[in-house]
MDAnalysis code that builds the backbone (N, CA, C; Angstrom):
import MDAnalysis as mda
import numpy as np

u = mda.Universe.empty(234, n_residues=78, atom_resindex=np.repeat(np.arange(78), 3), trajectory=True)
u.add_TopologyAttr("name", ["N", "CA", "C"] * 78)
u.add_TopologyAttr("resid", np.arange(1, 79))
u.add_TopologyAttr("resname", ["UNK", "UNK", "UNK", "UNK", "UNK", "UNK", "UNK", "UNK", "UNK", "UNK", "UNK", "UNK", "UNK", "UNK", "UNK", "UNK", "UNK", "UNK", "UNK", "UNK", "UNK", "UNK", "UNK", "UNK", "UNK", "UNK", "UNK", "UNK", "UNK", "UNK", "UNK", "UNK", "UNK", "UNK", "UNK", "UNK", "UNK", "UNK", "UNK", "UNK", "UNK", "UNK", "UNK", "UNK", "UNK", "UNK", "UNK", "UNK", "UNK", "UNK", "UNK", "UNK", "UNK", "UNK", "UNK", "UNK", "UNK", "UNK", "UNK", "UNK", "UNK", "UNK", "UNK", "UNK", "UNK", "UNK", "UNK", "UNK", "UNK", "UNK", "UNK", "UNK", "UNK", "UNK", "UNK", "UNK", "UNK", "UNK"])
u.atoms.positions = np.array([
    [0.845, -1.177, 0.000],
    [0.000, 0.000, 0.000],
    [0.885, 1.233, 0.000],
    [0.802, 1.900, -1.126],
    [1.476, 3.380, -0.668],
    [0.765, 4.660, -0.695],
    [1.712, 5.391, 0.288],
    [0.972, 6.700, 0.308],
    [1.515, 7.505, -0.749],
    [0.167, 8.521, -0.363],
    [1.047, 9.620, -1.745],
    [1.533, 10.386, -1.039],
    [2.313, 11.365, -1.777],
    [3.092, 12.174, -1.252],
    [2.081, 13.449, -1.049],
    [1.203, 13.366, -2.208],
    [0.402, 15.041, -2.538],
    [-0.327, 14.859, -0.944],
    [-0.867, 13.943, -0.682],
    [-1.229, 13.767, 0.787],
    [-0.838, 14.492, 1.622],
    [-0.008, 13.621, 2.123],
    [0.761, 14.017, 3.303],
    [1.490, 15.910, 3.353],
    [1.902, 16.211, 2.115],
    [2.037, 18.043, 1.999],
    [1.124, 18.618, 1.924],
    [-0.352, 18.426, 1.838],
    [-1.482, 19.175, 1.719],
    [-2.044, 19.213, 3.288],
    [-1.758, 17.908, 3.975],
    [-1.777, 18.086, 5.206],
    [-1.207, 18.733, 6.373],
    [0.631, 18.723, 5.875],
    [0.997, 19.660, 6.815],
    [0.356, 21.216, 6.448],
    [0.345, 21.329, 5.390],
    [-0.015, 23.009, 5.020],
    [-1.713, 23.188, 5.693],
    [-2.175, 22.358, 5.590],
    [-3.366, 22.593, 6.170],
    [-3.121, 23.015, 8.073],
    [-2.155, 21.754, 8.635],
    [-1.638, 22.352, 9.681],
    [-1.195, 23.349, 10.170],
    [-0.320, 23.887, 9.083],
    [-0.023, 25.245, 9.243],
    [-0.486, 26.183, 9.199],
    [-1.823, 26.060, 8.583],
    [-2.728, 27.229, 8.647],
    [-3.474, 27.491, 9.672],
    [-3.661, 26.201, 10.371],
    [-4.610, 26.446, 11.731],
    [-3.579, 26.960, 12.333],
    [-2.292, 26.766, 12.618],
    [-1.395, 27.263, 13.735],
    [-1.287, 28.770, 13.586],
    [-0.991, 29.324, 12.009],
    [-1.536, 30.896, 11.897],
    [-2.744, 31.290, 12.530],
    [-3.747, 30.736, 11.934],
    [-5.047, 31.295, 12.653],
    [-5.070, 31.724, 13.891],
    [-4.536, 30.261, 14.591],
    [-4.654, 30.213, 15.996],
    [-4.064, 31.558, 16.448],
    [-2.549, 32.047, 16.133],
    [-2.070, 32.854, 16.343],
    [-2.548, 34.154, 16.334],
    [-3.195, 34.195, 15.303],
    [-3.963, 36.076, 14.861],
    [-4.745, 36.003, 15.521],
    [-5.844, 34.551, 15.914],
    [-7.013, 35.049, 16.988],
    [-6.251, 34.879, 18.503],
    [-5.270, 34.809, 18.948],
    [-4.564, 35.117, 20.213],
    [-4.428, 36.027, 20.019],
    [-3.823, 36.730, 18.881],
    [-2.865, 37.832, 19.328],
    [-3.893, 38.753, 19.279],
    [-5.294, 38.926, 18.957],
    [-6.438, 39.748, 18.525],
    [-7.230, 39.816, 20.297],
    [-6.987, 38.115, 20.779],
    [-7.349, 38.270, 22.152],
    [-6.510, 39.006, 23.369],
    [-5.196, 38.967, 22.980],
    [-4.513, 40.023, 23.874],
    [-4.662, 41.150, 23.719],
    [-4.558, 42.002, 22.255],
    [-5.043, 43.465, 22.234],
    [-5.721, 43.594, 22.685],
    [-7.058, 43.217, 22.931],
    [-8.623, 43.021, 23.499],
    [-7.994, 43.353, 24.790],
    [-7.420, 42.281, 25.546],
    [-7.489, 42.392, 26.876],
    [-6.125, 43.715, 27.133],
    [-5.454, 44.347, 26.336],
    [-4.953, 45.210, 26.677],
    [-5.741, 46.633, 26.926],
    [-6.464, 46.450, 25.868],
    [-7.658, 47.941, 25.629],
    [-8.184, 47.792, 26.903],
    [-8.597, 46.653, 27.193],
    [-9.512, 46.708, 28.562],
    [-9.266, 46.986, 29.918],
    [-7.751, 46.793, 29.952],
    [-7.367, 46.960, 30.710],
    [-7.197, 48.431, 30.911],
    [-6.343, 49.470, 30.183],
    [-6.251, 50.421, 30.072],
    [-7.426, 51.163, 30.171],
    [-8.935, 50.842, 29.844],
    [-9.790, 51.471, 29.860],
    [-10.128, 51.478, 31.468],
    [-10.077, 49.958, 32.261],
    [-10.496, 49.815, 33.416],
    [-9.459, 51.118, 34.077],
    [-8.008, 51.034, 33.986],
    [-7.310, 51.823, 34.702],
    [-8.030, 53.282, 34.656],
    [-8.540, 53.930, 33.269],
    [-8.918, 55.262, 33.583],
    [-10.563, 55.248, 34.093],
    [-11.532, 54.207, 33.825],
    [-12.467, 54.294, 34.597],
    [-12.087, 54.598, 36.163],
    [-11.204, 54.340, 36.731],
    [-10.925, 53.680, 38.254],
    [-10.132, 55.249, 38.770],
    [-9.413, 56.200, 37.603],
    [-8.656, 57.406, 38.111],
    [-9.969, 57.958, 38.362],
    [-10.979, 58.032, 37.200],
    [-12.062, 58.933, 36.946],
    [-12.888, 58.890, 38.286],
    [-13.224, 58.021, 38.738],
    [-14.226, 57.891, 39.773],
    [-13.173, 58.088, 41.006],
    [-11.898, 58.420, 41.120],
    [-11.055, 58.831, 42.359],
    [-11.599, 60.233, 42.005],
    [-11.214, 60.773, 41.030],
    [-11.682, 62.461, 40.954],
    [-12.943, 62.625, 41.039],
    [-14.371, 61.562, 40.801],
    [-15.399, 62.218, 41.124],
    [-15.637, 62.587, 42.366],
    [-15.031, 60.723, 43.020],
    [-15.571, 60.988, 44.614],
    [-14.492, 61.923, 45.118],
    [-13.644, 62.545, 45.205],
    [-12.720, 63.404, 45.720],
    [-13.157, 64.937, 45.505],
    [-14.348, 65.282, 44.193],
    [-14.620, 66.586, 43.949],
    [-15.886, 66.559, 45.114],
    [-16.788, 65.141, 44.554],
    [-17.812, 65.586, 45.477],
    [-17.716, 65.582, 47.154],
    [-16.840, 64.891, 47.633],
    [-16.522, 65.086, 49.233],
    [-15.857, 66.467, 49.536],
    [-15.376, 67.244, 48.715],
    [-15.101, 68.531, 48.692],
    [-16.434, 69.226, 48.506],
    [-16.711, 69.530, 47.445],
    [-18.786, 69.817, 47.697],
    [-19.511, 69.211, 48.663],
    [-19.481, 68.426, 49.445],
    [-19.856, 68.190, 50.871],
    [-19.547, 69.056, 51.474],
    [-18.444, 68.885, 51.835],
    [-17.940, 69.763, 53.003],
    [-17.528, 70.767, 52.846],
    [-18.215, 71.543, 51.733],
    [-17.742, 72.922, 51.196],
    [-19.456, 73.636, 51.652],
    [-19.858, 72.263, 51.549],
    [-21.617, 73.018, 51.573],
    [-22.421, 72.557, 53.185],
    [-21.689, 72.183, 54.027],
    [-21.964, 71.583, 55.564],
    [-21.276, 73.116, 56.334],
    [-21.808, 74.131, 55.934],
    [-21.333, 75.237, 57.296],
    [-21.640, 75.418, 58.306],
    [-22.497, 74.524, 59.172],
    [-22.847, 74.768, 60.306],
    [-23.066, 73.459, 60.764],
    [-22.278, 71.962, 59.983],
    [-22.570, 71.186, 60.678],
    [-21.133, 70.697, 61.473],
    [-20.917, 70.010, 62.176],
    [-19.424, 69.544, 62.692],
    [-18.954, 68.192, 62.051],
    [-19.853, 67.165, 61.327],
    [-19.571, 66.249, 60.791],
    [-18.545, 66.363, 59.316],
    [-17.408, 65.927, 59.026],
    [-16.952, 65.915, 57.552],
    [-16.573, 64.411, 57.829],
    [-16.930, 64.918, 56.145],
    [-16.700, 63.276, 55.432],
    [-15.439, 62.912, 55.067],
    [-15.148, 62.004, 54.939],
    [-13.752, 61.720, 54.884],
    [-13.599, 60.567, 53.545],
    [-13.194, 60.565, 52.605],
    [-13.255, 60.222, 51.296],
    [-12.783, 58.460, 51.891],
    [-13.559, 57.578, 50.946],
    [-12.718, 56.023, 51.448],
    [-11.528, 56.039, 50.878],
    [-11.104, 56.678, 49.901],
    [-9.738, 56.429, 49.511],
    [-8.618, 56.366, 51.341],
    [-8.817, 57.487, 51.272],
    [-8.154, 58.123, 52.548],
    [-8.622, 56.638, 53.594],
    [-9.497, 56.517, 53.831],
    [-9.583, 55.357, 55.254],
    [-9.130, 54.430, 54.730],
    [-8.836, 53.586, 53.416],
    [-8.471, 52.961, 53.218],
    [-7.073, 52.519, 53.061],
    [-6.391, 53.705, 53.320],
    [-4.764, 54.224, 53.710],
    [-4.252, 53.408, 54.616],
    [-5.021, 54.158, 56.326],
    [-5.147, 53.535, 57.618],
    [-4.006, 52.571, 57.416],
])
């Protein structure tokens, strides 16, 4: 029984194409998770500056009370 040859080279090349594939949809899944990441980082500054403006508008607008608020960033220092 013999094999052919056209066989067996149509097969590795077929192999080789999934191993590309594979590659571009990894490397398509890391950009992904890079964007996301970077996006999470400035969601996470953004909401330090909201809650940091508005605990300042608290206690910019409490003139006659003795209570201030104290931002969780800060207690979470401790």
């Amino acid at each position: 029984m013999k094999i052919s040859r056209f066989n067996l080279s149509r097969r590795h090349r077929q192999s080789g194409s999934a191993v590309l594939v594979f590659i571009a949809l990894l490397a398509i899944m890391l950009m992904l998770i890079t964007a996301n990441s970077s996006t999470l980082l400035h969601l996470h500054r953004e909401l330090k500056l909201l809650d940091q403006r508005q605990v300042e508008r608290l206690n910019a607008s409490q003139t006659n009370a003795t209570l201030v608020v104290e931002s969780p960033a800060k207690t979470d220092q401790k």
